[in-house]
C-alpha positions in Angstrom: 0.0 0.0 0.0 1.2 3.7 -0.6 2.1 5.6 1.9 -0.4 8.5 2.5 0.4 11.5 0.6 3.1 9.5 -1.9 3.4 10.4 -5.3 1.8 8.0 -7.6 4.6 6.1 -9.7 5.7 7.6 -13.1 5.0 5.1 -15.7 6.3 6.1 -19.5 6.3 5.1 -22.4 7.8 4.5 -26.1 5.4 3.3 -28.8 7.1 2.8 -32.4 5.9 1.3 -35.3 7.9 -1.8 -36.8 7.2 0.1 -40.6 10.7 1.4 -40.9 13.9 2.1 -39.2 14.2 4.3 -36.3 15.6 7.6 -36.4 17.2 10.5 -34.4 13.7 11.9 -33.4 12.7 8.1 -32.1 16.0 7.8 -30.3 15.3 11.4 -28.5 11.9 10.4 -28.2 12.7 7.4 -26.3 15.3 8.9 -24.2 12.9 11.9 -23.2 10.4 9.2 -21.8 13.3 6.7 -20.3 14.5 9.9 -18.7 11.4 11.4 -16.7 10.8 7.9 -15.7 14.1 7.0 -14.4 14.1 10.7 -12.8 11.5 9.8 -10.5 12.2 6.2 -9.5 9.9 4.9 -12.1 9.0 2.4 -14.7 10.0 2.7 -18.7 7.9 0.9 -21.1 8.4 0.2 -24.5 5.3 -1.0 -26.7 4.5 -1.9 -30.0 2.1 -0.3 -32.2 1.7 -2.2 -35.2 -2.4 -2.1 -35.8 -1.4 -1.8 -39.2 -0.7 -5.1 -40.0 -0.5 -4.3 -44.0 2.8 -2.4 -42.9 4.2 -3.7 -40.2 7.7 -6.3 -40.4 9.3 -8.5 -37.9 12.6 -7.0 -39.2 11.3 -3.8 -38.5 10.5 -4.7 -34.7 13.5 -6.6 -34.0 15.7 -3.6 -35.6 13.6 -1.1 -32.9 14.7 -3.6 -30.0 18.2 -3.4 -30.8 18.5 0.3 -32.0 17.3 0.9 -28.1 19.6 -1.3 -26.4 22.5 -0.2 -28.3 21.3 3.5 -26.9 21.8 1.8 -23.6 18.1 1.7 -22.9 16.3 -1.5 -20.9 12.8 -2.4 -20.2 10.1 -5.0 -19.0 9.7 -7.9 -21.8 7.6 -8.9 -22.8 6.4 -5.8 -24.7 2.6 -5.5 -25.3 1.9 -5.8 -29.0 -1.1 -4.0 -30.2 -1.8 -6.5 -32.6 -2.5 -9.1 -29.7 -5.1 -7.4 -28.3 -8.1 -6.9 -30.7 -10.8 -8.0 -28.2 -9.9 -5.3 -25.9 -9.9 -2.5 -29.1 -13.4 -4.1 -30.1 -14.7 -3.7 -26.1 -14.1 -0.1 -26.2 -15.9 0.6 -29.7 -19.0 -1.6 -28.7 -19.1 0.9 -25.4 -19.0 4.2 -27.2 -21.4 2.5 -30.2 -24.0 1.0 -27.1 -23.8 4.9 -25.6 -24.7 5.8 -29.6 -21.7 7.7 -30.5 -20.2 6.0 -33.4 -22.0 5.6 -36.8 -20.6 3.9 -39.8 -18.8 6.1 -43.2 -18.4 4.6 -46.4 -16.8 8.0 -47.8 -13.6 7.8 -49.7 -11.1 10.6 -49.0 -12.1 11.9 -52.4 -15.5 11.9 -51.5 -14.2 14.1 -48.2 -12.4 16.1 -50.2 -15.0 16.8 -52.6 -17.5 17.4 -50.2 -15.6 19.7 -48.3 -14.5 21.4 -51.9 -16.5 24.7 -50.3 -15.9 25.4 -47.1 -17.8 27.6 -44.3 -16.0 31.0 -44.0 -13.8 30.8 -41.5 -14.3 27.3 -40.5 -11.1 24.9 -40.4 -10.2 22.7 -43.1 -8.3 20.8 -41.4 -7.8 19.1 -37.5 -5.7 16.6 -35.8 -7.2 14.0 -37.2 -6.6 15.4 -41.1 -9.4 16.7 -43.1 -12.7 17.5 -40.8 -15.3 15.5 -41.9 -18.1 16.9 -43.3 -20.8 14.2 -41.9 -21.6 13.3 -44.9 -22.8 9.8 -43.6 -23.7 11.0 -39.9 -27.2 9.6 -40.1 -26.8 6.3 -41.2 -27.5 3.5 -38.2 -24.7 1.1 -37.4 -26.7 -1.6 -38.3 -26.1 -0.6 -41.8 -22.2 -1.3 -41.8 -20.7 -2.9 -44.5 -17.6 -4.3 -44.4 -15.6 -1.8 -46.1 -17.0 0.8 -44.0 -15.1 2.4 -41.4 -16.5 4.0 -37.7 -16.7 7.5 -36.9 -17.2 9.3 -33.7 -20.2 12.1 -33.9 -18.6 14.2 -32.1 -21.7 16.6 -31.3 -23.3 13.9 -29.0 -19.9 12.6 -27.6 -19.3 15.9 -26.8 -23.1 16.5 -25.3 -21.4 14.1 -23.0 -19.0 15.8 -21.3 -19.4 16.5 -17.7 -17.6 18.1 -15.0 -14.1 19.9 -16.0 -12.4 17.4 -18.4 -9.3 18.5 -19.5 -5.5 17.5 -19.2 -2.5 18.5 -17.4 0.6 18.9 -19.6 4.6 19.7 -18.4 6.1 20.0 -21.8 7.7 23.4 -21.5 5.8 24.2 -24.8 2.5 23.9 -23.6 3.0 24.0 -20.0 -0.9 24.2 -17.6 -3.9 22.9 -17.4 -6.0 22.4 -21.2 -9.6 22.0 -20.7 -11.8 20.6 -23.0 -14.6 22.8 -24.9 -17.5 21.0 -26.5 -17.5 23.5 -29.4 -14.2 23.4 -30.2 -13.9 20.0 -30.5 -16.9 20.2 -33.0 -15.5 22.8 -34.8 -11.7 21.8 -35.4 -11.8 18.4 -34.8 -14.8 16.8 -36.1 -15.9 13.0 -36.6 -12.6 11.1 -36.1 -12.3 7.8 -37.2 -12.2 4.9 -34.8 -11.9 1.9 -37.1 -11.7 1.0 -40.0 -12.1 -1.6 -42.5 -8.3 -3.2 -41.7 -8.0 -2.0 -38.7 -9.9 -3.0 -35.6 -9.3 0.2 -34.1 -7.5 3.8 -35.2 -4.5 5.4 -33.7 -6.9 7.4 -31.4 -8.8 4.7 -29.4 -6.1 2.1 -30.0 -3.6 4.7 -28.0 -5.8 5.3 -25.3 -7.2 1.4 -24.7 -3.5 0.6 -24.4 -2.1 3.5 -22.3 -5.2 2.9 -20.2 -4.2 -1.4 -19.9 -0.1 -0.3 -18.9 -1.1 2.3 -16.2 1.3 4.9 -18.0 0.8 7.7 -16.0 2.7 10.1 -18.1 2.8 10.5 -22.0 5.6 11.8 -23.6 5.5 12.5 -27.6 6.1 15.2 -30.1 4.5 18.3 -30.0 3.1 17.2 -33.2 0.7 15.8 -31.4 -0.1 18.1 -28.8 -3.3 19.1 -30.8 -4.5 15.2 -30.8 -4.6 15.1 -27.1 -8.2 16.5 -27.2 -9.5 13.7 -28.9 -7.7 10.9 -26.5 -9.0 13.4 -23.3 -12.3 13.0 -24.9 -12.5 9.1 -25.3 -11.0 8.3 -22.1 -13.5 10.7 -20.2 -16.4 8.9 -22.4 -14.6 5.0 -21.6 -14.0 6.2 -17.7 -10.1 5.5 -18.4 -7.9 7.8 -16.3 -5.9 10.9 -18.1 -2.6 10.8 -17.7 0.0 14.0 -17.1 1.2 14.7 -20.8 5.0 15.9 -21.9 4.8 16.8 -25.5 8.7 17.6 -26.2 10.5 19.3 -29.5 11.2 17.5 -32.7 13.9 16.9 -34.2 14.1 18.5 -37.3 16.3 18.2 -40.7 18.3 21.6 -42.0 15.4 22.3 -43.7 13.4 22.7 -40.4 11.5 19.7 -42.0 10.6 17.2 -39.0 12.1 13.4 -39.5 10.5 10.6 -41.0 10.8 7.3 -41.2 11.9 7.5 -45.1 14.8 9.4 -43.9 17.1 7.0 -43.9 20.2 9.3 -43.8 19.0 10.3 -40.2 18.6 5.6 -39.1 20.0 5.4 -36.1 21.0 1.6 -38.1 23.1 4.8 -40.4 25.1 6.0 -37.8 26.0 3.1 -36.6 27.5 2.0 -39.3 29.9 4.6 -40.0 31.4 3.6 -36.3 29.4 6.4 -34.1 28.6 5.1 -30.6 26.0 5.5 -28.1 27.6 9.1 -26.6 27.9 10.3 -29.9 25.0 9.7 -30.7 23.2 11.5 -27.6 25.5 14.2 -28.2 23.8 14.9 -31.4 20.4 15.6 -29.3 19.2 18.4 -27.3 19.9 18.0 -23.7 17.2 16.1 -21.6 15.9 16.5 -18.3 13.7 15.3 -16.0 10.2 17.2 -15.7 9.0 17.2 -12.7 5.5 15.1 -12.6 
C-alpha cells in the first residue's frame, strides 16, 4: 500500500511502429520518456504499435529492440503488442457505439475532399485528425455497416457528453498548464474522427488510449506534433472512464530544412550512424539535452 500522501509512480512510455527504421527523433523520443521515468524512480515501457498489419515487419521490430539497447536503454519484456489485443480495441468501440456515438462512413477521401471542396467562411479545413469531416454519412444507423465501412465518432453527441471539468495536465515546456476541454471546439476543429476501419480494428486514437489505459502509464511523452491530438484521447478516455494521464509533448527533431524526420529518412537511421562507427555518446550528443520534468 502507498504511503499516504506518496506520489503516484511515473509510468512512460515508447510506442514505435515496426514500418521502418528508427531515427534520431525516435531515439530522442525514447530517451525523453526513459529519462522522466528514471528521474522519479519509475517504470519505462516500450510497446509496439503495429495495428497496421499491412505495414508492419518483424525485421522492423526486431531492428527497434536493438537500435534501443544499443542507446543503452532496458525495459520490461515482454512488450505488449497491439496486434494481440483486438478483443480489448473491439470492447471499447461496442461501449461508445452502445452509448450511440459511433456511426458507420463509407466516404472515400475523395468523396471528403470533394464534399468539403467549399468550405464555411472561417471554418477549419483541417484538425488533428486530417481533413474535418463533413458528416456526410452522420445519419446512417450502425446496423447498416458494411464491411468496407469504417466508424466515426459524432462528435456533437460525444461531446453532449462531457461533464464536469475534463481537460489534461501537460509539463512539456511548450504547452505547459492545465488544457480543458470545450464542446465546441472539439466540433469545430476536430470533427468526426475515425475509430476503425475496414483493416484495422481500431485507429491510432482509441487504439492509443485502450493501451495507455491497460499499462497504467501515467505520463505521456510525444512530439508536440501531437499536442493538438490530445483533445480527442482526453475526450475518449473521459467517455470509456479511463484515467488521463500527465502529458510531456517535447521538440522534434528536425532536418536543415526545419522539416521534421520521418521514417523515409534513412540518412538520419540510427541503423546509419552506426555503421559509420558512431557510438551510443555520440550519438546523444547529437540531441538536445534532456531532463527530467517534474511530474
Amino acid at each position: 500500500m502507498a504511503r499516504a500522501g506518496a506520489r503516484p509512480r511515473v509510468i512512460t512510455r515508447f510506442a514505435p511502429s515496426p514500418t521502418g527504421p528508427l531515427h534520431l527523433g525516435h531515439a530522442y523520443a525514447a530517451l525523453v520518456a526513459e529519462r522522466l521515468a528514471a528521474g522519479h524512480g519509475g517504470r519505462f515501457l516500450v510497446r509496439i504499435d503495429d495495428l497496421d498489419q499491412s505495414r508492419s515487419r518483424p525485421a522492423w521490430e526486431a531492428q527497434i529492440f536493438d537500435d534501443l539497447h544499443w542507446l543503452g536503454l532496458d525495459w520490461p519484456v515482454p512488450v505488449r503488442r497491439q496486434s494481440d489485443h483486438p478483443a480489448e480495441y473491439a470492447s471499447a468501440l461496442g461501449h461508445l457505439t452502445e452509448m450511440g456515438l459511433t456511426y458507420p462512413c463509407r466516404c472515400t477521401r475523395r468523396d471528403i475532399d470533394a464534399a468539403a471542396s467549399a468550405p464555411q467562411e472561417g471554418a477549419p479545413e483541417f484538425g488533428p485528425d486530417g481533413r474535418i469531416y463533413p458528416g456526410t454519412c452522420r445519419a446512417r444507423p450502425m446496423a447498416e455497416r458494411g464491411p468496407t465501412d469504417a466508424i466515426r465518432l459524432d462528435m456533437a453527441r460525444a461531446a453532449a457528453r462531457l461533464t464536469g471539468d475534463p481537460g489534461f495536465d501537460e509539463i512539456g515546456p511548450g504547452f505547459a498548464g492545465r488544457h480543458r476541454l470545450s464542446a465546441e471546439d472539439l466540433i469545430t476543429s476536430i470533427g468526426d474522427i475515425v475509430l476503425a476501419r475496414r483493416d484495422m480494428g481500431a485507429s491510432y486514437h482509441l487504439g492509443v488510449v485502450v493501451d495507455d489505459a491497460a499499462q497504467g502509464v501515467s505520463h505521456v511523452t510525444r512530439g508536440e506534433d501531437l499536442f493538438e491530438a490530445t483533445r480527442i484521447h482526453v475526450l475518449l478516455q473521459h467517455l470509456l472512464g479511463l484515467p488521463t494521464p500527465v502529458y510531456h509533448h517535447h521538440a522534434l527533431i528536425r532536418d536543415e530544412t526545419g522539416k521534421r524526420l520521418a521514417k523515409r529518412d534513412d540518412a538520419r537511421a540510427i541503423a546509419t550512424y552506426r555503421a559509420e562507427g558512431l557510438g551510443p555518446a555520440d550519438l546523444r550528443a547529437m540531441l538536445p539535452e534532456i531532463s527530467s520534468s517534474a511530474p
